[in-house]
C-alpha positions in Angstrom: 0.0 0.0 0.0 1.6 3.3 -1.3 2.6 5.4 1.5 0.8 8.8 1.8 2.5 12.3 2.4 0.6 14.7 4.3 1.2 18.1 4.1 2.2 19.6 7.7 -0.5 22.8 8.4 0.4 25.4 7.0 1.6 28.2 9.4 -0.5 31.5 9.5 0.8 34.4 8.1 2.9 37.2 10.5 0.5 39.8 9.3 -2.5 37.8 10.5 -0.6 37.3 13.9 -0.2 40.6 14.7 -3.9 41.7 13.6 -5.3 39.1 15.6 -2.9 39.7 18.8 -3.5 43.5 18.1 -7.8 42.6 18.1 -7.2 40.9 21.4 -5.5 43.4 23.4 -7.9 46.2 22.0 -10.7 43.8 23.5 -8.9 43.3 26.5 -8.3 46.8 26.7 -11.8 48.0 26.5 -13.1 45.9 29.0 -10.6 46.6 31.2 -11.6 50.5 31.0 -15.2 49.8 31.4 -13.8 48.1 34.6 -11.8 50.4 35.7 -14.6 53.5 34.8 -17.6 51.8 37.1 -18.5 53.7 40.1 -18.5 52.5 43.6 -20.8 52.9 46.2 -23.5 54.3 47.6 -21.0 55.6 50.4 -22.6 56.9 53.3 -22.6 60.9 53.7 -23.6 63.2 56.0 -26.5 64.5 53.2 -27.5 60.6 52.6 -26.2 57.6 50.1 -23.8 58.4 47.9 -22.3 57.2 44.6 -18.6 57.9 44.0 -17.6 58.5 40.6 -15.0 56.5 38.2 -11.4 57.9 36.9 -12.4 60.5 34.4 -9.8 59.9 32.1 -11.4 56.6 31.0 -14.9 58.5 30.5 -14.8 59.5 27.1 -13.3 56.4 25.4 -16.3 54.2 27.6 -18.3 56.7 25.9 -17.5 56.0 22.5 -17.2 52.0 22.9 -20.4 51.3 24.9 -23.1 51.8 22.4 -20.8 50.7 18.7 -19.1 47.4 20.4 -20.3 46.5 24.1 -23.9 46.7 23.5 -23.9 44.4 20.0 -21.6 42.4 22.1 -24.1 42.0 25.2 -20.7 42.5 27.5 -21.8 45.8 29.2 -21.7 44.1 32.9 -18.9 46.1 34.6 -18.2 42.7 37.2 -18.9 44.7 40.2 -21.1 42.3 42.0 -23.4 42.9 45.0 -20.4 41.7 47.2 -18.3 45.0 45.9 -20.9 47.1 46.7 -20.3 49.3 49.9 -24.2 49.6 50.5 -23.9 46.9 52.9 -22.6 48.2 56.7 -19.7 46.4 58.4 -21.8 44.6 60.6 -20.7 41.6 63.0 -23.4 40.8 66.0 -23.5 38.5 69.1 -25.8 36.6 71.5 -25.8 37.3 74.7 -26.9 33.4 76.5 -29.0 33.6 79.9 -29.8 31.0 82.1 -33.6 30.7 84.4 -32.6 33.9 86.3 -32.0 36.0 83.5 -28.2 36.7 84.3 -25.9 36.2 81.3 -23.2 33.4 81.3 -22.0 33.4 77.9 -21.1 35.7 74.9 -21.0 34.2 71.4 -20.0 36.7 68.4 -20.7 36.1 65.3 -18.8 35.8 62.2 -16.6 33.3 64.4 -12.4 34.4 64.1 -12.0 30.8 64.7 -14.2 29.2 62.0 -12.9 28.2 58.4 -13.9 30.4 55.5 -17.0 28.8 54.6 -18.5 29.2 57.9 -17.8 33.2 58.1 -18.7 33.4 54.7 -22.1 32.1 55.7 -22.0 33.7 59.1 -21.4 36.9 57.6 -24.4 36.5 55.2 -26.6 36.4 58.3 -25.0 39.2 60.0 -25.9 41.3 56.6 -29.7 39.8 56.7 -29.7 41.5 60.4 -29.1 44.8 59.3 -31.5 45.4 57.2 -33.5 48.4 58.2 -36.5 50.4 57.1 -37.5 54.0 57.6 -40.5 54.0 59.0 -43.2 56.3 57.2 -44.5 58.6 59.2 -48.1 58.3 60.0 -50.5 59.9 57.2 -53.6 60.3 59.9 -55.8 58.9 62.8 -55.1 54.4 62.6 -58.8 53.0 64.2 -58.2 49.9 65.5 -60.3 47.3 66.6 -62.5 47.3 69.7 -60.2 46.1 72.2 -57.2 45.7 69.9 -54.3 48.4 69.7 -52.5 48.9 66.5 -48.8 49.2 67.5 -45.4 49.3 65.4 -42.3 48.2 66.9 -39.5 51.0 65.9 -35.4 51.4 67.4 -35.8 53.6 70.5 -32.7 55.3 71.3 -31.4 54.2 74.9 -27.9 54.8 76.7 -25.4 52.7 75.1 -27.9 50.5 72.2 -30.9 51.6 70.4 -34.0 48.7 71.1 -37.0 47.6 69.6 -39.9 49.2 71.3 -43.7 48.7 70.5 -45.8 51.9 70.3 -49.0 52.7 69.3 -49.1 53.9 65.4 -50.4 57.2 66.0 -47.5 57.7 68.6 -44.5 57.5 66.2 -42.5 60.5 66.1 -42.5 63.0 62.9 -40.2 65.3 64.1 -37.2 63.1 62.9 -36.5 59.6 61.0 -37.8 57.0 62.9 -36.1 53.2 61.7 -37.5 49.5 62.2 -36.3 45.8 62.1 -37.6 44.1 58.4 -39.4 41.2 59.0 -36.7 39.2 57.8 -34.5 40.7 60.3 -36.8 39.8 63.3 -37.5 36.6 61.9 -33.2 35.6 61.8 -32.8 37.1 64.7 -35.5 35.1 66.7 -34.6 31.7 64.7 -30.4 32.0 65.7 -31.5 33.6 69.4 -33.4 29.7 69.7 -30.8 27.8 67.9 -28.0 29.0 70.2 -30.1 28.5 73.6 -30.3 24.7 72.4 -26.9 24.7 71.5 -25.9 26.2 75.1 -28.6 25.2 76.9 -29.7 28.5 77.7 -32.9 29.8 79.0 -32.9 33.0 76.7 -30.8 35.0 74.7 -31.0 38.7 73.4 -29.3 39.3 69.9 -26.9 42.3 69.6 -26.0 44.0 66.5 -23.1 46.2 65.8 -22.8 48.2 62.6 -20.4 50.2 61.3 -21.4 52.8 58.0 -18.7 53.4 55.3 -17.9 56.5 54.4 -16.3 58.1 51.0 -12.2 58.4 51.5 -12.3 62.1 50.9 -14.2 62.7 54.2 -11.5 61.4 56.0 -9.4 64.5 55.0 -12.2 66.8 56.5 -12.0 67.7 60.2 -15.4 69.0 60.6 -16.9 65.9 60.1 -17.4 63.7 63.4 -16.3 60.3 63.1 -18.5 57.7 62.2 -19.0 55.5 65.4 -20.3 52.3 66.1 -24.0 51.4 65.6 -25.7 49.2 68.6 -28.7 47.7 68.3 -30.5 45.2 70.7 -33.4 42.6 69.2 -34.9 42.4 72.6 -34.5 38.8 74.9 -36.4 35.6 73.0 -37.2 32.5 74.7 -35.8 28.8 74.4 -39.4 27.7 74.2 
């Protein structure tokens, strides 16, 4: 059987390497600007949330290749995910375990230093579901409630050291300034993990305490006349084993 040469493939020509290596940079290039160009935030400011602006240098040229090459490409996603985003507070909390008499014996805080990665990571997802507040509206007119029933709205009263959830009637919620509450979800964590950890301890109670911590834009940290940003306590209130 006769044998059969075949031809080796044939090697692409240097022009065509360079195009093509000079196509993929440009690529690379503009997605790294559009990158580069995405804002961050919202930062926390003394006038509200805040978004902080990309470099401007790498404006104009995002400009000109968002709507002729990123858009036909569907590739406009910037990769700043919701764990870049600085909307979230630093927030850590801990459970505070009482036995019959109601005195505390134990402390557990929450993400756990001690824990692997995957525990924090999951940890720290719970400590974010805590911190979700709402801004209570304030009321529009007179609530009628029914006979021998009292419509009441648990908001954070400010104490001496921690703001607490207090129940008061609808109509008495302040107008004169913002008045914040627990989400649901919030209450509903916080209640769940205070149970979890009194079977874990075999506690009577336990009172979950949050600690939050707003970020604030870098430049503020160059102005004096702003006070610092302190620590944020808030107290769930003390929830039963049972």
């Amino acid at each position: 059987m006769p044998n059969i040469a075949l031809d080796g493939p044939r090697p692409l020509p240097f022009w065509l390497k360079i195009a093509g290596s000079v196509a993929v940079g440009l690529h690379l290039f503009v997605i790294a600007a559009w990158v580069l160009g995405a804002p961050s935030g919202p930062w926390s400011t003394p006038m509200g949330p805040s978004m902080a602006l990309g470099p401007q240098f790498v404006k104009p040229f995002n400009d000109a290749t968002l709507p002729g090459y990123l858009q036909p490409l569907r590739m406009t996603h910037n990769y700043h995910f919701e764990t870049n985003q600085m909307a979230q507070p630093g927030v850590f909390f801990e459970v505070h375990l009482k036995d019959k008499n109601g005195q505390r014996f134990k402390t557990v805080k929450f993400p756990d230093e001690k824990s692997n990665y995957w525990v924090r990571h999951r940890q720290q997802l719970m400590a974010q579901g805590l911190a979700q507040d709402q801004l209570v509206p304030p009321p529009q007119g007179e609530v009628v409630s029914a006979p021998n029933k009292r419509v009441e709205l648990a908001i954070w009263e400010p104490g001496e050291n921690e703001m607490r959830l207090k129940k008061v009637a609808h109509h008495l919620v302040p107008r004169d300034r913002p008045v914040m509450t627990a989400s649901e979800w919030s209450l509903v964590l916080a209640k769940a993990y205070a149970r979890y950890q009194c079977r874990v301890h075999n506690a009577a109670s336990a009172e979950v305490v949050r600690h939050t911590r707003e970020a604030w834009q870098p430049g503020y940290l160059f102005i004096p006349t702003i006070p610092p940003n302190d620590e944020l306590v808030c107290n769930f209130g003390d929830t039963r084993r049972e």
